[in-house]
SERO-4910 file (N, C-alpha, C, O; in steps of 0.05 Angstrom, whole numbers):
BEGIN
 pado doro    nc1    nc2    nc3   cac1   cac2   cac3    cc1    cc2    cc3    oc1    oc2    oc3
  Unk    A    932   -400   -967    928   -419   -945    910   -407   -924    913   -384   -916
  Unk    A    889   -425   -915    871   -418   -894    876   -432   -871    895   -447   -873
  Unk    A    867   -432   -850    871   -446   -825    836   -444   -811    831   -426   -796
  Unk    A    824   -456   -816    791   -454   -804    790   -472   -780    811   -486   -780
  Unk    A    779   -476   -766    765   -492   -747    741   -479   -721    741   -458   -709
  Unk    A    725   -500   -719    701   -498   -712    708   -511   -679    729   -523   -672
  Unk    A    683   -504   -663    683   -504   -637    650   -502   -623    636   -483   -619
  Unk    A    647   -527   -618    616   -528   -599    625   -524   -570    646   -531   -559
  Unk    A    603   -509   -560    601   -512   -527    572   -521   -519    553   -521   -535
  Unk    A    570   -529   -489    547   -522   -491    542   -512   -458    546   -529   -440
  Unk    A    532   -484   -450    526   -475   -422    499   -489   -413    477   -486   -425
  Unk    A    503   -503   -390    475   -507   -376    464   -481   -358    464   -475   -334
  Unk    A    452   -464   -390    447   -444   -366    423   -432   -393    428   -436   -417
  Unk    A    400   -416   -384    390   -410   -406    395   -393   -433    417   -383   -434
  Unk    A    380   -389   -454    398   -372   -474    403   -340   -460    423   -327   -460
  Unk    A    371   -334   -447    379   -307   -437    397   -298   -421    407   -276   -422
  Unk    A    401   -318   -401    427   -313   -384    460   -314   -398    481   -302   -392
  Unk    A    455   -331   -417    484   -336   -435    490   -309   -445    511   -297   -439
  Unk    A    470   -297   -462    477   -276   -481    476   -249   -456    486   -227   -462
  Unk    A    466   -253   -433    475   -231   -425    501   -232   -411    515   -214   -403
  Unk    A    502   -260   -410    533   -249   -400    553   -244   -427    576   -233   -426
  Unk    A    538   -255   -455    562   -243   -468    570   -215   -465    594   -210   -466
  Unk    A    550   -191   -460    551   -170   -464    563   -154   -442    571   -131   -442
  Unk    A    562   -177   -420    572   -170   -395    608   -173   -394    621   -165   -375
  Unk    A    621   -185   -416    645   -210   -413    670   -196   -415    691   -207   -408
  Unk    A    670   -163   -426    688   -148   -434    700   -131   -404    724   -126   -400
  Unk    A    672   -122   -381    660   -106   -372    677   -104   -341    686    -84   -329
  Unk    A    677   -134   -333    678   -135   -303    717   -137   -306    727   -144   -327
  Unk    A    733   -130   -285    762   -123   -274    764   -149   -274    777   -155   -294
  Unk    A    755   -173   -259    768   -203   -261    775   -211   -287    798   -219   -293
  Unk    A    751   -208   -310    743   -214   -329    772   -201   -345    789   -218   -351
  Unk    A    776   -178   -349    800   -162   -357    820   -169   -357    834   -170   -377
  Unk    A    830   -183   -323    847   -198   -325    852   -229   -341    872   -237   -353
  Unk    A    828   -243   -336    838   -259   -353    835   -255   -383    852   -264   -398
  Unk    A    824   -248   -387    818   -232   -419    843   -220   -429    842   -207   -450
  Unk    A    871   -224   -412    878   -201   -415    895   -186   -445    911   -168   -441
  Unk    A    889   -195   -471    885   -195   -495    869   -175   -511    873   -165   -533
  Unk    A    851   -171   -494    825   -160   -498    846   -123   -491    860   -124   -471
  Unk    A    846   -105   -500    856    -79   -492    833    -57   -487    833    -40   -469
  Unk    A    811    -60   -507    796    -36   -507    767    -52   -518    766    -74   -529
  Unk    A    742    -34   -513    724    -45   -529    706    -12   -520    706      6   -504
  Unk    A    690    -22   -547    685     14   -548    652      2   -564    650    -17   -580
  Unk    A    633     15   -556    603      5   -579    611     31   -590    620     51   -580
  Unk    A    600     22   -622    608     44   -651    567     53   -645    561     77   -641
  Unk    A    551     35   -646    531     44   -653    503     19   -647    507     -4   -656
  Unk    A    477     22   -633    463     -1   -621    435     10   -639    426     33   -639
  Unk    A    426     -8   -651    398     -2   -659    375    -20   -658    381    -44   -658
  Unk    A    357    -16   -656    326    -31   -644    308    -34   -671    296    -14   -680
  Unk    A    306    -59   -684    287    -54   -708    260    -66   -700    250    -88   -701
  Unk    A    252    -42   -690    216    -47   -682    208    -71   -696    208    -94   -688
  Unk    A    202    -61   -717    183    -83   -740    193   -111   -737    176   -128   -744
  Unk    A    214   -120   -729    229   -145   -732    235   -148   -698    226   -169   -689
  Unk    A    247   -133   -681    247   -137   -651    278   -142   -658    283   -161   -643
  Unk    A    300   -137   -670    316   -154   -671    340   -127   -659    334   -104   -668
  Unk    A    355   -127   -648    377   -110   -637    403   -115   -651    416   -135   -647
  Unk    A    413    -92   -670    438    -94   -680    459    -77   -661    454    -53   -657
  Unk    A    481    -87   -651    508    -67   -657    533    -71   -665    544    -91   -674
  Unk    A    540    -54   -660    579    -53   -668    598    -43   -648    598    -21   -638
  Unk    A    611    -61   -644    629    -53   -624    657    -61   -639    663    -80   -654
  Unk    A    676    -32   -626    704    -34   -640    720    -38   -621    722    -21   -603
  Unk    A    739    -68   -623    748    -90   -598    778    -81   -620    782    -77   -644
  Unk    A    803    -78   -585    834    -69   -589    837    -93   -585    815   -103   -580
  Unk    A    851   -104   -584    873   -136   -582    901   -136   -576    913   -129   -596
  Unk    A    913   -140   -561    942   -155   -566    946   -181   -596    936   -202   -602
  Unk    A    964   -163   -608    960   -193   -635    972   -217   -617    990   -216   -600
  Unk    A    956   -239   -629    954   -260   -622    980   -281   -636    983   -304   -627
  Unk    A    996   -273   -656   1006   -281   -670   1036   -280   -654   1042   -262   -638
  Unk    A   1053   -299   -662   1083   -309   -648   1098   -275   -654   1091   -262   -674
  Unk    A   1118   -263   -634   1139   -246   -635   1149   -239   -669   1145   -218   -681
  Unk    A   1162   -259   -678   1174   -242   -711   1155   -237   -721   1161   -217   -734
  Unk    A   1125   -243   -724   1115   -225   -742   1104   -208   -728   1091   -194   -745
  Unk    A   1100   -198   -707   1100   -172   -696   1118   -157   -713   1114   -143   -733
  Unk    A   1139   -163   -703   1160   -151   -711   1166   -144   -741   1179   -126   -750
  Unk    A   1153   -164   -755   1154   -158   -785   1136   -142   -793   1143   -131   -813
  Unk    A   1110   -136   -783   1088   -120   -786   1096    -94   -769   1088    -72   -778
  Unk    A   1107    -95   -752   1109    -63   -735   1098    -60   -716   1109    -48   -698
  Unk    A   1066    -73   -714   1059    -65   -688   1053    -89   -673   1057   -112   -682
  Unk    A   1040    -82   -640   1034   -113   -634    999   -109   -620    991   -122   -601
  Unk    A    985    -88   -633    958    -89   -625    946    -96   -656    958    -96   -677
  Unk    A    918   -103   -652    906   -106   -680    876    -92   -668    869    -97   -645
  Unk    A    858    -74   -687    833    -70   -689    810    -86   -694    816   -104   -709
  Unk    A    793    -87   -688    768   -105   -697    750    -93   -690    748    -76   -672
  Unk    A    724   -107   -714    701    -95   -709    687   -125   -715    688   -142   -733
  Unk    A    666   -119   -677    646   -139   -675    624   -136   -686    617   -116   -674
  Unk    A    601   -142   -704    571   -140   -714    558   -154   -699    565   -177   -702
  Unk    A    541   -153   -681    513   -169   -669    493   -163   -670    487   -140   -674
  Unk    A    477   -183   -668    446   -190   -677    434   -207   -656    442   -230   -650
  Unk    A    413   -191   -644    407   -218   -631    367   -214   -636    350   -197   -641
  Unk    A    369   -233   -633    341   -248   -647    318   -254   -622    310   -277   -622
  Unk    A    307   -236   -603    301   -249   -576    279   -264   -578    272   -282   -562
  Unk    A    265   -257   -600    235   -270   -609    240   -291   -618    222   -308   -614
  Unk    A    266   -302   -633    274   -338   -638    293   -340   -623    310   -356   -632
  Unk    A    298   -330   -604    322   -336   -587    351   -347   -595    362   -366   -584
  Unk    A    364   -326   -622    388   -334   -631    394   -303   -626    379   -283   -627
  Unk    A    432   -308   -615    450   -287   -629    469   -294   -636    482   -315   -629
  Unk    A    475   -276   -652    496   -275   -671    516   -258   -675    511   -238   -689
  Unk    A    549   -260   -664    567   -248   -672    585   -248   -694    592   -271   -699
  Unk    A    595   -233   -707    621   -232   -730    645   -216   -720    642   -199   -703
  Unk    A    660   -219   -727    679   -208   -712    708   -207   -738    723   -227   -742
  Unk    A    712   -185   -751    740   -182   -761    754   -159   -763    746   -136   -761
  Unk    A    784   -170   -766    802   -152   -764    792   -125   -782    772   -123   -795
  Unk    A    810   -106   -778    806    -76   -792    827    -72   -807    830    -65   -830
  Unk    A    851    -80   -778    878    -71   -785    895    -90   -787    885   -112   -780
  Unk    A    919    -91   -795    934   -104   -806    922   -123   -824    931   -146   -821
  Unk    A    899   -120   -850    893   -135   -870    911   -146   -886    909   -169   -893
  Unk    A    933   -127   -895    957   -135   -910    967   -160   -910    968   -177   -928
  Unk    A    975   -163   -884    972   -179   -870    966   -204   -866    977   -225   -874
  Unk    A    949   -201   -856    931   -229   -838    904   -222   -839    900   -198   -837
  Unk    A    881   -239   -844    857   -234   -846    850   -260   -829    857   -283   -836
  Unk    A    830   -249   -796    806   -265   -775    783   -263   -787    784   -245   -805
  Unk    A    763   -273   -786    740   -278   -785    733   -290   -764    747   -311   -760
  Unk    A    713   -285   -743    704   -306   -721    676   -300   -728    666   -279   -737
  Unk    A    664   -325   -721    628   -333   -724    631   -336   -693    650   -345   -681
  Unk    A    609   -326   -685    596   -343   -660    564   -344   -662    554   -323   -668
  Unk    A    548   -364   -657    525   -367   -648    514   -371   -624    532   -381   -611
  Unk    A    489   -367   -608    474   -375   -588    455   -380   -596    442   -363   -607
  Unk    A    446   -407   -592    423   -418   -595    415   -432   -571    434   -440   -557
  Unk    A    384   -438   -561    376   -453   -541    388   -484   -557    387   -490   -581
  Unk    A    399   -499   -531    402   -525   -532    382   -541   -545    362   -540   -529
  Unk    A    374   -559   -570    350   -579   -573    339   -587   -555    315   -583   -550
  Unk    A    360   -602   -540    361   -627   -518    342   -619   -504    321   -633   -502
  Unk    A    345   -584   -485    340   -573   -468    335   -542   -480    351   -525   -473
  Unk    A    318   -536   -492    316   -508   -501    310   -483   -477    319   -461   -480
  Unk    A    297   -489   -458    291   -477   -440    318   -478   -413    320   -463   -393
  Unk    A    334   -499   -421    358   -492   -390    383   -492   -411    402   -477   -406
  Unk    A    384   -505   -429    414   -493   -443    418   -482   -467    403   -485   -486
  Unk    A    441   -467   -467    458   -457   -490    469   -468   -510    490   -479   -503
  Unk    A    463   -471   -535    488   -480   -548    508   -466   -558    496   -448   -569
  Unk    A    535   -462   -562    552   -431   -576    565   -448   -592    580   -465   -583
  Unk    A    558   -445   -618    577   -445   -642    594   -431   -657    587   -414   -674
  Unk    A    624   -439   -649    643   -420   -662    657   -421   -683    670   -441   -680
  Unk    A    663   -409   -706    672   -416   -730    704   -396   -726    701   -384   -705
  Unk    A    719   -391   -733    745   -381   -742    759   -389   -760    771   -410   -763
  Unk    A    757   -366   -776    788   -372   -813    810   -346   -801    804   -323   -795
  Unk    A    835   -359   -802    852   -337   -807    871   -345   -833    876   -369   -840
  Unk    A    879   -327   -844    885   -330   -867    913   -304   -861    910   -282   -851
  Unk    A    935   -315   -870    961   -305   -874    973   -291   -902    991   -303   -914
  Unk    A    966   -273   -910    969   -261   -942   1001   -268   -942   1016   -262   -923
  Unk    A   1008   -282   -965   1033   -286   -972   1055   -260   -979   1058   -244   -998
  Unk    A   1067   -265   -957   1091   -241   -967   1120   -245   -970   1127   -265   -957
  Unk    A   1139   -232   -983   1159   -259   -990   1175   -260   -968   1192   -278   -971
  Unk    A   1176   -247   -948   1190   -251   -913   1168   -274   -909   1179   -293   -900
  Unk    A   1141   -278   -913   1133   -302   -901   1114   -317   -908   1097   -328   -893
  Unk    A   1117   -318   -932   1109   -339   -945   1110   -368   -947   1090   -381   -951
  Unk    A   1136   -381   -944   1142   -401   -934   1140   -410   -906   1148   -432   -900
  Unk    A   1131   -393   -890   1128   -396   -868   1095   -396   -860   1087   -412   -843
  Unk    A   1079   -378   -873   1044   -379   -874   1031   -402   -860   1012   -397   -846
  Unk    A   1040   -426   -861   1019   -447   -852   1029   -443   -825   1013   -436   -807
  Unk    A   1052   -447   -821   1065   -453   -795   1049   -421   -766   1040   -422   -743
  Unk    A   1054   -399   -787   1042   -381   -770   1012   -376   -763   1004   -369   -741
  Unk    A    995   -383   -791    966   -393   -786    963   -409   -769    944   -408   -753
  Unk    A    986   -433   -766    973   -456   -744    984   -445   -712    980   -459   -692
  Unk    A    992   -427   -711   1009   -413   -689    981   -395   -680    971   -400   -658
  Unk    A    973   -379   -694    955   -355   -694    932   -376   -681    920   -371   -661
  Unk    A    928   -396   -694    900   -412   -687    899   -425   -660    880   -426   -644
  Unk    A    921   -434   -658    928   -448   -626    930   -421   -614    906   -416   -615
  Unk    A    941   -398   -604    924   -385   -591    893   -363   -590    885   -348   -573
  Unk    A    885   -368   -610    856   -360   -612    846   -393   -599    836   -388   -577
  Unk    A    845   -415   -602    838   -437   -583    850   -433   -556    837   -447   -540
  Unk    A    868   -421   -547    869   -408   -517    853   -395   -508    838   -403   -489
  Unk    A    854   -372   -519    837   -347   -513    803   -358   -516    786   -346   -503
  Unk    A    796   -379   -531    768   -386   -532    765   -401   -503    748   -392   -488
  Unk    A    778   -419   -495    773   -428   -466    771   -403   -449    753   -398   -433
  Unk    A    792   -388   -454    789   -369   -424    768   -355   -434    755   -350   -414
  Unk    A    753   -342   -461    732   -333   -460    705   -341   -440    694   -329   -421
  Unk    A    696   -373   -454    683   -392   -442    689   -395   -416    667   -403   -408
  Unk    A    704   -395   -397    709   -389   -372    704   -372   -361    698   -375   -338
  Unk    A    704   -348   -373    689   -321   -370    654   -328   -368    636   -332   -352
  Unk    A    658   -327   -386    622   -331   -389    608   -346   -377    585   -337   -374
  Unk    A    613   -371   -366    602   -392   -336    610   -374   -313    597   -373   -293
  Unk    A    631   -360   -319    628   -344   -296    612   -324   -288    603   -320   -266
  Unk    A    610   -314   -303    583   -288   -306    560   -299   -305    543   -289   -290
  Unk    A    554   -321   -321    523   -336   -319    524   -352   -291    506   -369   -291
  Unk    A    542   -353   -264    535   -361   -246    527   -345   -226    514   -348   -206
  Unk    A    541   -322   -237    536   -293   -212    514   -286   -215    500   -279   -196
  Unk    A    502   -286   -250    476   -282   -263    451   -292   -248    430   -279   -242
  Unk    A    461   -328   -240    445   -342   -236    439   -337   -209    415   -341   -202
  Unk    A    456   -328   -191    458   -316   -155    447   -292   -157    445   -282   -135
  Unk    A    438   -274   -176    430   -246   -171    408   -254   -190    416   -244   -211
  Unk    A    392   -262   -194    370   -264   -215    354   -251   -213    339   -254   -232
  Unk    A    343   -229   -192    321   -213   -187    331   -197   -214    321   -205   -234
  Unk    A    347   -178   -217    344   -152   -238    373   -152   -250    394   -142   -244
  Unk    A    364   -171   -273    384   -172   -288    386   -138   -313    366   -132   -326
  Unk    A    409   -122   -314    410   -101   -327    402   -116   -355    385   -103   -368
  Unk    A    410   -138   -367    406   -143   -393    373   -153   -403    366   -159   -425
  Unk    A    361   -151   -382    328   -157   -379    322   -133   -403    317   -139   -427
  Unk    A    323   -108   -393    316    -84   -417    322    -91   -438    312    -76   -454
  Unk    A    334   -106   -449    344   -116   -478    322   -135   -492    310   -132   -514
  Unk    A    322   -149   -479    305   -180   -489    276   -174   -488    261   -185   -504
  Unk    A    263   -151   -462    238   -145   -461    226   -122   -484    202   -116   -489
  Unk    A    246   -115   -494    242    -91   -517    235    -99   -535    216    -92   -549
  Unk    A    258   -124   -538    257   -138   -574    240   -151   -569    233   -160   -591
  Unk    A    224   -160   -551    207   -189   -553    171   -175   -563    152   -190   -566
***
């Protein structure tokens, strides 16, 4: 049993301002707090592919599991590991995150998609963010009969935590938008481009 669902937004704000506040979203004490899910985030490794302009990294994101009390408790712990992959594309103006678990695979297996793309409508003032998520519950015979019920549990709060993300991020792209002289994420986009 899978549990998938998808999620459009759309920021009236440009792509470059969007994606820098993604990078910004882990970073700031307000943000923390409401994030507050979020435990640790650490970059594994950032690279620049000249020939292509395109910027990869990895960052390894701690969590509070998101999943109801007994299966904490049936698993042992109540943090989970993840590792984020990004790409961002500044010369077509897409990025791209992946995002899955490490630990507790046995388990439970996340996958999250996210995209940034400039808006059609408005390519030059908005964002579009497309989000994909599968979690998937490996059948075990403590909870097996129970799998859907906890996938649909696991998913309703990953659809929490995606508003307060998105709440984050208008928030950062407004401070963005009040400080626009020297944005730190400028060095990023002017490298790759």
């Amino acid at each position: 049993m899978v549990k998938a669902y998808t999620q459009e937004h759309v920021y009236k704000h440009p792509w470059e301002r969007v994606t820098c506040a993604s990078w910004r979203k882990f970073a700031d004490q307000e943000n923390k707090r409401i994030l507050s899910h979020i435990l640790d985030v650490d970059t594994l490794n950032h690279s620049l592919d000249p020939s292509s302009g395109k910027l990869y990294t990895t960052r390894a994101i701690t969590i509070h599991c998101p999943g109801p009390w007994f299966v904490r408790k049936i698993v042992g712990q109540d943090i989970c590991h993840c590792v984020e992959s990004t790409v961002v594309d500044a010369r077509s103006r897409s990025m791209q995150l992946t995002s899955r678990n490490i630990s507790l695979q046995k388990f439970i297996e996340v996958e999250e998609k996210i995209r940034y793309d400039p808006h059609p409508d408005n390519p030059t003032g908005w964002t579009i963010c497309q989000q994909e998520t599968r979690i998937r519950i490996k059948p075990l015979s403590a909870l097996a009969s129970m799998a859907e019920k906890v996938e649909q549990r696991c998913a309703e709060k990953f659809l929490q935590n995606s508003v307060k993300g998105r709440e984050v991020m208008e928030r950062i792209c407004n401070i963005l938008k009040q400080n626009q002289a020297a944005l730190p994420c400028d060095s990023i986009f002017l490298i790759s481009v």
